[in-house]
C-alpha positions as CSV (number, residue, x, y, z in Angstrom):
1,X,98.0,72.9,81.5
2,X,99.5,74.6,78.6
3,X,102.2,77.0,77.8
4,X,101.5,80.0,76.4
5,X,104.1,80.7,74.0
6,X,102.9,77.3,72.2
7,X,100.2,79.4,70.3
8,X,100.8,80.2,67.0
9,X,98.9,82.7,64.4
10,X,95.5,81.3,63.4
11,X,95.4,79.4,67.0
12,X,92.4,79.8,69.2
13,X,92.4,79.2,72.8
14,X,88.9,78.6,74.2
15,X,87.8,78.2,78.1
16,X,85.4,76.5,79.0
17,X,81.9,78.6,79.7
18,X,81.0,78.5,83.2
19,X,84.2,78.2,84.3
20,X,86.7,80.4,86.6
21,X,90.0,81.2,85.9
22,X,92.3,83.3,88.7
23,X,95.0,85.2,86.8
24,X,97.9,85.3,89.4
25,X,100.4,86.8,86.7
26,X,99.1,88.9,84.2
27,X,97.7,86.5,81.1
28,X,100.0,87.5,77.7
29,X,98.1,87.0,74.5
30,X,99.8,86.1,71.8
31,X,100.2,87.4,67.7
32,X,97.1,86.5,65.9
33,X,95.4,84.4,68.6
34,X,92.0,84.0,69.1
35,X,91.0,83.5,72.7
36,X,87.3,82.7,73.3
37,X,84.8,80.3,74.7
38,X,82.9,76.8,74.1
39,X,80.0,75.0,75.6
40,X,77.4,76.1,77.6
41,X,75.8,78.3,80.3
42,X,77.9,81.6,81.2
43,X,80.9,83.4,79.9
44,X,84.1,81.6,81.4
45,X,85.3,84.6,83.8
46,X,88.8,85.2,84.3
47,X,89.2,87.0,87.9
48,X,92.0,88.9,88.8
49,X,91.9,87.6,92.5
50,X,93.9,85.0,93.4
51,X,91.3,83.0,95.5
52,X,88.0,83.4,96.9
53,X,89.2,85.0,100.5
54,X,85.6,84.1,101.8
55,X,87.8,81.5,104.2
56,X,87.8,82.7,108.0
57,X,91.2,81.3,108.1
58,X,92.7,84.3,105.6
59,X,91.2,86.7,108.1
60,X,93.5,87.5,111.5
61,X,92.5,89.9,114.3
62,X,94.5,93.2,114.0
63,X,94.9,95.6,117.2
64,X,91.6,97.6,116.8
65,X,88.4,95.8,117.3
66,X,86.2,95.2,114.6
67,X,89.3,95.7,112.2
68,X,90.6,92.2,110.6
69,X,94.1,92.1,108.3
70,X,95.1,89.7,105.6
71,X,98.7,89.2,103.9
72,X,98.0,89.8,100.3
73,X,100.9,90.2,98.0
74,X,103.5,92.7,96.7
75,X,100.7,95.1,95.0
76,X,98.4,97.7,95.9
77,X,94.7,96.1,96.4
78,X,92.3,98.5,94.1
79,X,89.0,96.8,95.0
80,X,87.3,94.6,97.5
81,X,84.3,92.9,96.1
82,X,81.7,91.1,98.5
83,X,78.9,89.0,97.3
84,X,80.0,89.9,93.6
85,X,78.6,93.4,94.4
86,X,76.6,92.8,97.4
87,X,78.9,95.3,99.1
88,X,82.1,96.8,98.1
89,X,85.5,98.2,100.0
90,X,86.4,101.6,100.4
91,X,89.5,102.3,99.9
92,X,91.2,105.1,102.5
93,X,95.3,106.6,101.9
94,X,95.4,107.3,105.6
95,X,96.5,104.6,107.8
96,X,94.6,102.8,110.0
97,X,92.8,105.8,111.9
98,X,91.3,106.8,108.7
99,X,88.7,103.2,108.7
100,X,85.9,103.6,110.6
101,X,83.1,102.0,108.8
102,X,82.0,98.5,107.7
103,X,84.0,97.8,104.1
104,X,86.4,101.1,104.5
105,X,90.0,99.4,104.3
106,X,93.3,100.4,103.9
107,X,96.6,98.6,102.6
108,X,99.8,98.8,104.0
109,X,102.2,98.5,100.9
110,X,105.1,98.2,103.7
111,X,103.6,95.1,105.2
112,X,102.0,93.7,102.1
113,X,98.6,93.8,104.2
114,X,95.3,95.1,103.7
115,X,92.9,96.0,107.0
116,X,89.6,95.9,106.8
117,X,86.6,97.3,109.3
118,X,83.9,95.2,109.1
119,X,81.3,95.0,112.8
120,X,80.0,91.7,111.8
121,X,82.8,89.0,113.0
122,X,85.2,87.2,110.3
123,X,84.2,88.2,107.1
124,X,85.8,85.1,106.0
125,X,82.8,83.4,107.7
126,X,80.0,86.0,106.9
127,X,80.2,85.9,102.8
128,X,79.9,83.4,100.3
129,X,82.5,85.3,98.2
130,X,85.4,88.0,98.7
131,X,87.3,88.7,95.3
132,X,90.4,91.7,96.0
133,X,91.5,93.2,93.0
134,X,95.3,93.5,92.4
135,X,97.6,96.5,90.5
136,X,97.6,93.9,87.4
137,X,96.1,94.1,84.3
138,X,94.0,90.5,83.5
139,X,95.1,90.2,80.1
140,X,97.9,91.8,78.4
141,X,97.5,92.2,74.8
142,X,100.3,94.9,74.7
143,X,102.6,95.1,71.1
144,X,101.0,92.5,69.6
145,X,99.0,92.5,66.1
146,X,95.1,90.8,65.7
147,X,94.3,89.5,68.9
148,X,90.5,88.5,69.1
149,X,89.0,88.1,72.4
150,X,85.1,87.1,72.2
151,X,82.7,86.1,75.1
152,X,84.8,86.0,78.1
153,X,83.6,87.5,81.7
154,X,86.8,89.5,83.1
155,X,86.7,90.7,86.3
156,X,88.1,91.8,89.9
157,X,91.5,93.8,88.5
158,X,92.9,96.6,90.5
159,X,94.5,98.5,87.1
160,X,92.3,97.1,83.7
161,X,90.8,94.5,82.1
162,X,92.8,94.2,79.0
163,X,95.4,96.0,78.5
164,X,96.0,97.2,74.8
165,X,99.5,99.2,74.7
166,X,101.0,99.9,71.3
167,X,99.2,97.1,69.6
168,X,97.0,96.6,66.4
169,X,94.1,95.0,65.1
170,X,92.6,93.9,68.2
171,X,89.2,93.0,67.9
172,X,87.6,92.7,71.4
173,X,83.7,91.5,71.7
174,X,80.9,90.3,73.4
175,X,82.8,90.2,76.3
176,X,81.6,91.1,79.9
177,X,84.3,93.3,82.2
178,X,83.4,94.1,85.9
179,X,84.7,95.7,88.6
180,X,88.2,96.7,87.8
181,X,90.7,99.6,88.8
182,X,91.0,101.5,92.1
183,X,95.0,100.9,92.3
184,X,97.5,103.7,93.1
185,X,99.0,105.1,90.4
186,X,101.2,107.6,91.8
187,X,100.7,109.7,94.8
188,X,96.9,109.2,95.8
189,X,95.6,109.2,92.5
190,X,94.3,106.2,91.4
191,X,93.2,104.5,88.0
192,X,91.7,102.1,86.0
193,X,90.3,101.0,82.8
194,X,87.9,98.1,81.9
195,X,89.7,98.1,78.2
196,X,93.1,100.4,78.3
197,X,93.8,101.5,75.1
198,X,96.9,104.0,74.8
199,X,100.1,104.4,72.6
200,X,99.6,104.3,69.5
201,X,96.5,101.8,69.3
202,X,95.2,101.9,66.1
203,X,92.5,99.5,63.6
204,X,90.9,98.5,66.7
205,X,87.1,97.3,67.1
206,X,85.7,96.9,70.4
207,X,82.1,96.0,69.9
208,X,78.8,94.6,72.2
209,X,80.4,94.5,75.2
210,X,78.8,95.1,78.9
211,X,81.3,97.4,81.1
212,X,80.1,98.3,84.7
C-alpha cells in the first residue's frame, strides 16, 4: 500500500503490467508525477468497477421474470460490460417497464440498484466477467502541472478516463482507454469522455493512444 500524497515532483509511480487495479474512489495524480508501467506482458489496466460482478451471489431475483437486481452504490451506472465486450448493457431512463430485452437495464438512483433483463438465468453464473462503470472519473489529473501517464489500460468508467480540468503540461501516451461514459449528466442526457480536457487546459500532448 501507499499513500498518495507521499509522491513528490520527479517521482514515478509504476504498476505492474498485467495487473488489475479497481479504482473505488477516483485515483488523484499528483504535481509532476510520472505514473507508468514495468515488466512484462499487457498494460496494467485500472478499471473503474469495483469488482468483477460475474458472481451469482451479486445477482437477486427482482419481481419480473427474467429481470435480476444488484445493490451498486450511490452513483448512476453508465455502462455494463460483459465478456470485456462480448455484449454490452443498454441503458433505459424509464423504469422498469421500459427493459424488455437481454442487456437493456435500468438504475434506480432512489434505491441504489440497477435491473437488468437478461433470459439466460444468473448472469452472475453465465459470464466470465461483468465490469459496471460508475459516474467517476478513473484518474483525476485536475489543477495540477506535468503529469505523465504512459502505458496504462484504463477502462469501465461511467463519466472519463482521465480527467484533465484546469491543468497543464500533461503529457498522456501510449495508453489504452476503453469503454467509458454513459452516466447521467443532467436530465437524460448523458456523457462521457475517454480523456476530458476542459477549462483552461493548455501545453498538453496526448500522443499514440488507442481510444474505442
Amino acid at each position: 500500500k501507499f499513500l498518495i500524497n507521499d509522491f513528490q515532483p520527479g517521482d514515478a509511480v509504476l504498476f505492474e503490467r498485467g495487473g488489475i487495479w479497481r479504482v473505488t474512489n477516483k485515483f488523484k495524480t499528483k504535481k509532476g508525477v510520472v505514473y507508468g508501467s514495468y515488466g512484462e506482458g499487457p498494460k496494467p489496466a485500472l478499471y473503474g468497477s469495483a469488482y468483477n460482478y460475474a458472481d451469482p451471489y451479486f445477482w437477486s431475483p427482482s419481481s419480473r421474470g427474467n429481470i435480476r437486481k444488484i445493490t451498486i452504490a450511490d452513483a448512476d451506472i453508465g455502462l455494463v460490460v460483459f465478456n470485456h465486450g462480448e455484449a454490452v448493457g443498454v441503458k433505459k431512463l424509464n423504469g422498469l417497464v421500459a427493459i424488455e430485452k437481454n442487456f437493456d437495464y435500468y438504475f434506480n438512483t432512489n434505491e441504489d440498484t440497477l435491473y437488468l433483463y437478461y433470459d439466460g438465468g444468473n448472469p452472475g453464473k453465465v459470464f466470465k466477467d461483468i465490469e459496471i462503470g460508475l459516474n467517476m472519473p478513473i484518474i483525476d489529473v485536475s489543477k495540477q502541472e506535468n503529469v505523465t501517464i504512459d502505458n496504462l489500460s484504463i477502462k469501465y468508467s461511467g463519466r472519463f478516463g482521465i480527467d484533465l480540468c484546469g491543468c497543464d503540461g500533461s503529457t498522456i501516451t501510449n495508453c489504452e482507454l476503453g469503454f467509458i461514459g454513459g452516466a447521467i449528466q443532467s436530465g437524460t442526457t448523458r456523457l462521457g469522455n475517454a480523456i476530458q480536457t476542459w477549462n483552461g487546459v493548455k501545453n498538453q500532448v496526448i500522443s499514440n493512444n488507442w481510444i474505442y
